[in-house]
C-alpha positions as a LaTeX table, in Angstrom:
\begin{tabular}{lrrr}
\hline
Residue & $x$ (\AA) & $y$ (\AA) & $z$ (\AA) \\
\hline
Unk1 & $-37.10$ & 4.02 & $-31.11$ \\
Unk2 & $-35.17$ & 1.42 & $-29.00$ \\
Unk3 & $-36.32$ & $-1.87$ & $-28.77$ \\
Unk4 & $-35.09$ & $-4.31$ & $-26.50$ \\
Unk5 & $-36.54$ & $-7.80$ & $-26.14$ \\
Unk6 & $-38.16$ & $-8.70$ & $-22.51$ \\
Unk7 & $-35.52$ & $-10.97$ & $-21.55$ \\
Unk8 & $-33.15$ & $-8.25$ & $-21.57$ \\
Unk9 & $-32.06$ & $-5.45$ & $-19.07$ \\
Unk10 & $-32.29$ & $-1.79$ & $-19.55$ \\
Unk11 & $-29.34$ & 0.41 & $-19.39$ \\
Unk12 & $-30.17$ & 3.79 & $-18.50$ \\
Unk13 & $-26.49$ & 5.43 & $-19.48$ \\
Unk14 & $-26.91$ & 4.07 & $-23.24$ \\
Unk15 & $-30.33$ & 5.47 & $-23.24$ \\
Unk16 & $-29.10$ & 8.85 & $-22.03$ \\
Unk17 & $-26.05$ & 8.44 & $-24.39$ \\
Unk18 & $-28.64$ & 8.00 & $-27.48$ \\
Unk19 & $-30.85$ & 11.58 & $-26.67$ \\
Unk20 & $-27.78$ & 13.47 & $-26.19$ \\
Unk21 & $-25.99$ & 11.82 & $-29.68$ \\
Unk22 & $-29.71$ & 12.65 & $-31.14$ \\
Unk23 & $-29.70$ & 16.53 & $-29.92$ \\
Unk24 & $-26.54$ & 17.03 & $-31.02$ \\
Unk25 & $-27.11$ & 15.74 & $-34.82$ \\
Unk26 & $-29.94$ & 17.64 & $-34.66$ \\
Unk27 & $-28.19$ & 20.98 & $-33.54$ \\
Unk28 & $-24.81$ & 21.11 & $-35.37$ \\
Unk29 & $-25.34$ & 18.77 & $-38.05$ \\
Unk30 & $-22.95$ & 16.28 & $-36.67$ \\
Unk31 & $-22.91$ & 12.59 & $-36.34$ \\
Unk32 & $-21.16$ & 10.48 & $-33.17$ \\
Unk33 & $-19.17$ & 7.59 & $-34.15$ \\
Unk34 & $-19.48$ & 3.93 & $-32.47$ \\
Unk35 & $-18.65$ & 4.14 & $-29.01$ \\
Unk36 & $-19.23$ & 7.84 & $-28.22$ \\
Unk37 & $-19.22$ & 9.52 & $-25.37$ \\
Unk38 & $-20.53$ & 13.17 & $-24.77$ \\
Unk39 & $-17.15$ & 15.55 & $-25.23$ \\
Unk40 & $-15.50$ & 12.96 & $-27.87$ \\
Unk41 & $-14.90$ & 13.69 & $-31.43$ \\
Unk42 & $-17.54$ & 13.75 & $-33.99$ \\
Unk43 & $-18.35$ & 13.58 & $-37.62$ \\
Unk44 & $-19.24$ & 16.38 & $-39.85$ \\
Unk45 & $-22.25$ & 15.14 & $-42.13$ \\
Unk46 & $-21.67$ & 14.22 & $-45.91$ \\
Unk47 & $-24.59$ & 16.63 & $-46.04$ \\
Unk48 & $-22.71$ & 19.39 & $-45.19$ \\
Unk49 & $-20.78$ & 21.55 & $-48.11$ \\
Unk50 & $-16.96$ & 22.25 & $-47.52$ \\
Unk51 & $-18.06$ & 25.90 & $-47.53$ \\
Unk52 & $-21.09$ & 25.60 & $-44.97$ \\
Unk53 & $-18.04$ & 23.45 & $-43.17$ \\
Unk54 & $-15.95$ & 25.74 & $-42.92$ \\
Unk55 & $-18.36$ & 28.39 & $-41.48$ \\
Unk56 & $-19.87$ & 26.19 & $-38.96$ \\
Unk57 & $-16.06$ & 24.69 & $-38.32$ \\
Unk58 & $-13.43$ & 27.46 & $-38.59$ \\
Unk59 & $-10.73$ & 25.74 & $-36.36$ \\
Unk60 & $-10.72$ & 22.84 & $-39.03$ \\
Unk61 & $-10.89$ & 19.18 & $-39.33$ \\
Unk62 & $-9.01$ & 16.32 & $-39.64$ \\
Unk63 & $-9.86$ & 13.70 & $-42.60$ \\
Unk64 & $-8.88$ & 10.58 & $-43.07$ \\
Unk65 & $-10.96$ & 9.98 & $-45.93$ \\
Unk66 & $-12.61$ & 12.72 & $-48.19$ \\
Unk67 & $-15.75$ & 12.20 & $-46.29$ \\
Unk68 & $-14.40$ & 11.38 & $-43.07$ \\
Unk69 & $-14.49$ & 14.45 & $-41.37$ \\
Unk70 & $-13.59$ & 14.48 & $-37.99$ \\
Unk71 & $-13.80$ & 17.46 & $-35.35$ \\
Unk72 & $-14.18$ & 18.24 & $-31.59$ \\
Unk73 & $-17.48$ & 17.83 & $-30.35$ \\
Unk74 & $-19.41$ & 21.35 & $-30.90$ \\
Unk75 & $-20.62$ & 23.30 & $-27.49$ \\
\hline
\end{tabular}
Protein backbone atom coordinates (compact mmCIF):
# COMPACT_ATOMS: atom_id res chain seq x y z
CA UNK A 1 0.00 0.00 0.00
CA UNK A 2 1.20 3.58 -0.82
CA UNK A 3 -0.07 6.31 0.97
CA UNK A 4 0.41 9.73 0.09
CA UNK A 5 -1.18 12.64 1.93
CA UNK A 6 -3.78 14.92 -0.22
CA UNK A 7 -1.58 17.78 -0.42
CA UNK A 8 0.78 15.84 -2.36
CA UNK A 9 1.21 14.87 -6.12
CA UNK A 10 1.22 11.47 -7.58
CA UNK A 11 4.07 10.18 -9.51
CA UNK A 12 3.12 7.59 -11.83
CA UNK A 13 6.97 6.33 -12.69
CA UNK A 14 7.58 5.56 -8.80
CA UNK A 15 4.35 3.79 -8.75
CA UNK A 16 5.28 1.71 -11.79
CA UNK A 17 8.86 1.42 -10.32
CA UNK A 18 7.22 -0.17 -6.96
CA UNK A 19 4.98 -3.21 -9.00
CA UNK A 20 7.84 -4.06 -11.06
CA UNK A 21 10.48 -4.07 -7.73
CA UNK A 22 7.35 -6.13 -6.13
CA UNK A 23 7.13 -8.84 -9.16
CA UNK A 24 10.48 -9.27 -9.23
CA UNK A 25 10.96 -10.14 -5.29
CA UNK A 26 8.25 -12.16 -5.77
CA UNK A 27 9.72 -14.17 -8.84
CA UNK A 28 13.47 -14.61 -8.15
CA UNK A 29 13.65 -14.03 -4.61
CA UNK A 30 15.49 -10.82 -4.98
CA UNK A 31 15.33 -7.50 -3.35
CA UNK A 32 16.06 -3.84 -5.25
CA UNK A 33 18.16 -1.52 -3.38
CA UNK A 34 17.29 2.38 -2.79
CA UNK A 35 17.13 4.05 -5.93
CA UNK A 36 16.46 1.18 -8.39
CA UNK A 37 15.72 1.16 -11.61
CA UNK A 38 14.39 -1.88 -13.71
CA UNK A 39 17.83 -3.57 -15.33
CA UNK A 40 20.07 -2.38 -12.18
CA UNK A 41 21.67 -4.66 -9.76
CA UNK A 42 19.86 -6.42 -7.09
CA UNK A 43 20.09 -8.20 -3.83
CA UNK A 44 19.94 -11.84 -3.25
CA UNK A 45 17.66 -12.42 -0.05
CA UNK A 46 19.24 -13.40 3.41
CA UNK A 47 16.55 -16.01 2.92
CA UNK A 48 18.18 -17.63 0.36
CA UNK A 49 20.92 -20.59 1.21
CA UNK A 50 24.44 -20.26 -0.50
CA UNK A 51 23.48 -23.56 -2.15
CA UNK A 52 19.86 -22.54 -3.42
CA UNK A 53 22.22 -19.31 -4.46
CA UNK A 54 24.22 -20.79 -6.34
CA UNK A 55 21.57 -22.75 -8.36
CA UNK A 56 19.36 -19.88 -8.95
CA UNK A 57 22.79 -17.64 -9.55
CA UNK A 58 25.48 -19.69 -11.36
CA UNK A 59 27.39 -16.67 -12.91
CA UNK A 60 28.07 -15.51 -9.20
CA UNK A 61 27.88 -12.57 -7.01
CA UNK A 62 29.69 -9.96 -5.69
CA UNK A 63 29.64 -9.32 -1.70
CA UNK A 64 30.62 -6.73 0.10
CA UNK A 65 29.41 -7.98 3.23
CA UNK A 66 28.53 -11.71 4.03
CA UNK A 67 24.97 -10.86 3.44
CA UNK A 68 25.34 -8.35 0.92
CA UNK A 69 24.87 -10.14 -2.06
CA UNK A 70 24.78 -8.35 -5.06
CA UNK A 71 23.93 -9.62 -8.74
CA UNK A 72 22.54 -8.50 -12.16
CA UNK A 73 19.01 -8.09 -12.22
CA UNK A 74 17.42 -11.69 -13.17
CA UNK A 75 15.35 -11.88 -16.72
Amino acid sequence: MLSYPMSTGRNFDEVLRVVDSLQLTARRQVATPVNWRPGNDVIILPSVSEDEARQRFPGGWKAPKPYLRIVPQPE
